[in-house]
N, C-alpha and C positions, 0 to 999 in steps of 0.2 A: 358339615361338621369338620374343624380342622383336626388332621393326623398329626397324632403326639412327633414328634420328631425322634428319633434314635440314632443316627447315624450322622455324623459331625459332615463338613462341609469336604473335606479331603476321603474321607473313606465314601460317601458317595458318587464323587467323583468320578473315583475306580471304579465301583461297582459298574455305573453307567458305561466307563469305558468298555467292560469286560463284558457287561450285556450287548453291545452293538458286537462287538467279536464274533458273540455266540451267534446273535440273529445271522448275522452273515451267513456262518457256517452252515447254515439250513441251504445256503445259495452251490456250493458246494460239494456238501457232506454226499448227495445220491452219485458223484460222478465216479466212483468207482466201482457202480453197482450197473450202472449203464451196459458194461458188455452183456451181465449177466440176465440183466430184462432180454436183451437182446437172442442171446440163444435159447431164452428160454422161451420168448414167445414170439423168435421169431420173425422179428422185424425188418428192415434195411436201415443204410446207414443215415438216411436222409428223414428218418421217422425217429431216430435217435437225436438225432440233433434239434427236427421239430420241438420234439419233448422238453428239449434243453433249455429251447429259446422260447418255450411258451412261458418261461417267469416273467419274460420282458412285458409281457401285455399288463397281469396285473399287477407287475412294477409301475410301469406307466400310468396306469388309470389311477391308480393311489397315488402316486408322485403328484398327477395332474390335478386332482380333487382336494387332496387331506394336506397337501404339501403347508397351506398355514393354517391349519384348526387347530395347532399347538396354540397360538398364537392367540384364538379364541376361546377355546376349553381348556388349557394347560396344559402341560408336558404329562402330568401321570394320565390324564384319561385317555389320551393319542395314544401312550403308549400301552398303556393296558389294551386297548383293543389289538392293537397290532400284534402284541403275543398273543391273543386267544387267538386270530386270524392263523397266525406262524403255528401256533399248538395245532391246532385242527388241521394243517397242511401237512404235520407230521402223521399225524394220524390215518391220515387217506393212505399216506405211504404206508405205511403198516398194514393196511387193509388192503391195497392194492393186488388186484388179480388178472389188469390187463392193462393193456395201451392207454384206454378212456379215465382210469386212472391215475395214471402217469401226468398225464397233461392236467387235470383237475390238481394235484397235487404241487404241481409248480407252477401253475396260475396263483394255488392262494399263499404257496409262499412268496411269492412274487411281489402279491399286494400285502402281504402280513409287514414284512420288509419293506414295501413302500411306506405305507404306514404309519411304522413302528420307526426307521431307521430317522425319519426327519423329526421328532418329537424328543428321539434320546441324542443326537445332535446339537438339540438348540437345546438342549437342559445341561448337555455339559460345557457347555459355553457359556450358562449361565454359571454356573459351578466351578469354574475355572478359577483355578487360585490367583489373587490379588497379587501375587509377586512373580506369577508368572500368566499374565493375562493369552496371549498365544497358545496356552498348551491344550486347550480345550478344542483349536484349530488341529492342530497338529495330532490328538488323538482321534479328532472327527475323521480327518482325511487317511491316516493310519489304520484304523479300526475295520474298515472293509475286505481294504487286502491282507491283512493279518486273519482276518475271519475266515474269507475264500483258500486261505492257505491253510490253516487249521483243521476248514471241514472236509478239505480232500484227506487232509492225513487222519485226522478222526474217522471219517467214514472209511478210508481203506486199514484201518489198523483192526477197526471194530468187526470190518467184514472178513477179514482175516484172520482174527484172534479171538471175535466174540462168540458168546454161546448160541445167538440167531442172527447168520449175518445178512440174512433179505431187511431184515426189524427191525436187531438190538439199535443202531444209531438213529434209527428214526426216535424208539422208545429215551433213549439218552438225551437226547436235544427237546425231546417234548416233558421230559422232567425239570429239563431246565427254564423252558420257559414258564411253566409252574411256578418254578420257586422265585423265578424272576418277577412274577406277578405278583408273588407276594412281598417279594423284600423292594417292590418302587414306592408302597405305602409307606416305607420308613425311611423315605429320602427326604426330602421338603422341598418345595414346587415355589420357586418362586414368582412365578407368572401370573401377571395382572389378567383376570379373567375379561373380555373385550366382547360386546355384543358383535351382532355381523357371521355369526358363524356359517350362518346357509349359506349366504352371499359367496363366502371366501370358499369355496370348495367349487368355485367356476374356474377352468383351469386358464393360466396366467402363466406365459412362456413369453420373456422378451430377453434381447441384446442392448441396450443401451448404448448410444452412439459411443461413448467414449471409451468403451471396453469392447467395440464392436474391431477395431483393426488386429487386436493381438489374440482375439475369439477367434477369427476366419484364418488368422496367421496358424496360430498352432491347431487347428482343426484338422486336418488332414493326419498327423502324429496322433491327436488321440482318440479317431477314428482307428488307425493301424494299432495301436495298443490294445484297446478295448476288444477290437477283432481278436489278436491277438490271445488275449485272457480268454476268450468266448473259446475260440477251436482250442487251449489248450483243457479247460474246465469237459466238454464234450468229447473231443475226439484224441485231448491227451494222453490219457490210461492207453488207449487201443495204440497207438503209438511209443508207449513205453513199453506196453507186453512185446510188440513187435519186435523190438530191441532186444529187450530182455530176452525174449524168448520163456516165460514164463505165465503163470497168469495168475502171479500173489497181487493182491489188491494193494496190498501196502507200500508196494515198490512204487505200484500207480500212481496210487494218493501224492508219493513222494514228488514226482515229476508238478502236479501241479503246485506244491508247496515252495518249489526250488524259484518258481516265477512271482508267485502272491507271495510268500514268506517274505523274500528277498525284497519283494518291491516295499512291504510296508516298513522293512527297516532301512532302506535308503531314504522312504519319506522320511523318517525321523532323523536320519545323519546328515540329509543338506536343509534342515528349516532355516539358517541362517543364510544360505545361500540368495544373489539377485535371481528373482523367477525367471527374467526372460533371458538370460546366459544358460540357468539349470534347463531350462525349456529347448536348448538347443542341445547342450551335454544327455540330456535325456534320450534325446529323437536321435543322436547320434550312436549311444549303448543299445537302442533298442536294434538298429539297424546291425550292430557289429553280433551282439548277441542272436539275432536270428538267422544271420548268417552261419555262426559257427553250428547253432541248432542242424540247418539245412547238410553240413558240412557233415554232423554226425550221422545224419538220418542216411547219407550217400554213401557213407562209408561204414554205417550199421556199430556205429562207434559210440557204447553208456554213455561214456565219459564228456564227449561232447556233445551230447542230447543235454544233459542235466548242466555243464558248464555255460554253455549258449543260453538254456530255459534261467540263471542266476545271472548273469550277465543281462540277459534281456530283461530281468525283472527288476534290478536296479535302475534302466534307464525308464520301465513303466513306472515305480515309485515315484523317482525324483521328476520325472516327466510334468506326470501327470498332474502332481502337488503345487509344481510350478506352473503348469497353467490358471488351476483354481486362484491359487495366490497372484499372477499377474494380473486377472480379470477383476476379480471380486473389490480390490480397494480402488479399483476405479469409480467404482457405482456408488451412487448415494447410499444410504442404508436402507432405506425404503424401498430401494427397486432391488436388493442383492438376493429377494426368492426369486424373484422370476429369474433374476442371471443364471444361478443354481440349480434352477428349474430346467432352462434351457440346459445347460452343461448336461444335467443327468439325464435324459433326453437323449441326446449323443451318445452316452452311457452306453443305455441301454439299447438304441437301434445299433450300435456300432456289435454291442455285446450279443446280437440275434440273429439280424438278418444275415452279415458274413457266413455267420455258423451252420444258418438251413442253407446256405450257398453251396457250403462246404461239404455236408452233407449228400446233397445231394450229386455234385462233384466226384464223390469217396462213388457213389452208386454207380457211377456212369464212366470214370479211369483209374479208380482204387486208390487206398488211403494216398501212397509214397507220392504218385504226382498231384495228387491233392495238395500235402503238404508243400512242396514244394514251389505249386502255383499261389499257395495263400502266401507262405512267407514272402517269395516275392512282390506280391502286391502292399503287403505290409511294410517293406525295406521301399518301396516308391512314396508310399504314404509319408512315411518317418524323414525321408527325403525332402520330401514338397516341404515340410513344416521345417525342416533345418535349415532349408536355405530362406525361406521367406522371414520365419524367427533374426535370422544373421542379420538378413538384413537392415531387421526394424533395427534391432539392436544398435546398427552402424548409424544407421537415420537417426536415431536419441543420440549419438555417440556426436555427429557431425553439428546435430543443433543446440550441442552444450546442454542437454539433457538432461542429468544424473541417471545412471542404470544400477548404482547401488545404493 
């Protein structure tokens, strides 16, 4: 039976945009509650960071499986499943009384988010205003790290200032995917319903030759990025308290909003930019910004912890926008899920494994040469892709090319 429609073509839009925000935020919102499982039940620091990284699993499996059932069922039923998935993951958190917990609970945020996040995606894309056909791009690629930035400072404000703050933001974000579930009925689905649904939930990761040289080119950069967001999402708060010398959550949260904040408003300041010039400008702020990070952490310096974490988050924005934008209109249209596919893939093993690395790193020479051994690996990574980027760039430049 078709849903009456209520909601005009512009005001759902937004709505969709503001609902991937919030999902995100569920990726985020527990990391300033991390210290506090921590003392309270006990754990090392390589069990924290496990926890961290266990969303990438069912990120992944939902990424791999559900990535085009949009395609065959529509965008509201992908996506209605994916917030009860994401509701329920809040829910564990709230119920949560140990370790076994913890990891159940960012498993199914993990996949609620897999999901959920590729269904409202291709919906605002389809939704994307006619005079501005890009913008549905540009809030898809935005939306995540806008989110991740949010739900650190959501979660550290609520745990700070709320009236339950093991809970209250779990209960907050699972009200909103509620209401979220209600108000996708009043949007209108434009999507041609497609037999083959079983079939397509075989998971489908490819590179395509022709997007395959500026893929391997900037792959090293956003590998170090992704890293990057992973230790600051887990082992950032424990690094800003250390600074700080304090242990308000809110200051926490702040530090990873200064990186994801930052980064989703540079995606939106250079969408006009050539990707593969931004792709090199990128890898080059992420390098200068983690430097300065390293510089404050040595010298136990706010100012440069949180200057480095903005700096470095303008070069993961613009970075990382300009890769998707360099690969993606190479592909035909028919192969740009798997492209996608792949990319977020990288995503998320970039976004896990570093982190239980790191983890368990912190266990065995403690946080400071932790940090400082990851940043380094991440300024080599950022490296390897700046110069190899330069040089595609020069090879199009030399064979009369166009690079804008």
């Amino acid at each position: 039976m078709a849903v009456r429609r209520r909601f005009g073509r512009q005001v759902s839009f937004w709505l969709l945009g503001l609902l991937l925000v919030l999902l995100l935020s569920a990726a985020s919102a527990p990391s300033p509650l991390y210290g506090v499982y921590q003392r309270l039940w006990q754990f090392p620091a390589i069990t924290l960071t496990a926890v961290y990284a266990s969303y990438a699993l069912g990120g992944l499996g939902a990424l791999l499986t559900t990535g085009r059932l949009p395609d065959h069922l529509g965008r509201r039923v992908v996506l209605a499943a994916g917030l009860v998935v994401e509701a329920a993951a809040m829910l564990v958190f709230v119920l949560a009384g140990d370790v076994t917990a913890l990891y159940i609970g960012r498993i199914l945020a993990g996949a609620g988010i897999g999901i959920a996040a590729g269904a409202d995606s291709a919906w605002l894309l389809d939704l994307s205003p006619p005079s501005d056909p890009g913008l549905g791009s540009l809030v898809t690629g935005a939306a995540p790290l806008l989110g991740l930035g949010a739900g650190a400072v959501l979660g550290g404000a609520l745990v700070e200032y709320g009236p339950d703050p093991l809970h209250f933001v779990f209960w907050v974000l699972a009200a909103a995917y509620a209401v979220g579930l209600l108000v996708i009925w009043a949007i209108p689905d434009p999507a041609l319903r497609r037999p083959g649904w079983l079939e397509s939930m075989r998971p489908t990761v490819d590179v395509p030759a022709a997007a395959r040289p500026i893929f391997l080119a900037g792959l090293p950069a956003v590998i170090g990025m992704w890293a990057l967001a992973g230790l600051y999402l887990s082992l950032g708060p424990s690094l800003a308290s250390r600074l700080l010398a304090t242990d308000s959550r809110a200051a926490e949260g702040v530090v990873i909003f200064a990186l994801a904040g930052t980064g989703a408003v540079s995606a939106v300041a250079v969408r006009s930019g050539e990707p593969n010039r931004l792709l090199v400008r990128g890898s080059a702020l992420v390098i200068v910004g983690v430097s300065i990070t390293l510089i404050g952490q040595f010298l136990s310096s706010v100012a440069l912890l949180y200057g480095g974490s903005i700096v470095a988050g303008v070069g993961l924005g613009a970075g990382f926008s300009a890769y998707v934008r360099a690969t993606a209109p190479l592909v035909a249209p028919e192969r740009r899920g798997a492209l996608v596919a792949a990319i977020y893939v990288v995503v998320y093993l970039s976004f896990s494994i570093p982190t239980v690395l790191g983890g368990a790193a912190v266990t065995i020479i403690g946080l400071a040469p932790t940090a400082y051994g990851y940043g380094a690996i991440v300024i080599v990574l950022a490296a390897i892709s700046t110069v190899a980027v330069s040089r595609r760039v020069r090879d199009l430049r030399s064979a009369n090319v166009p690079t804008e």
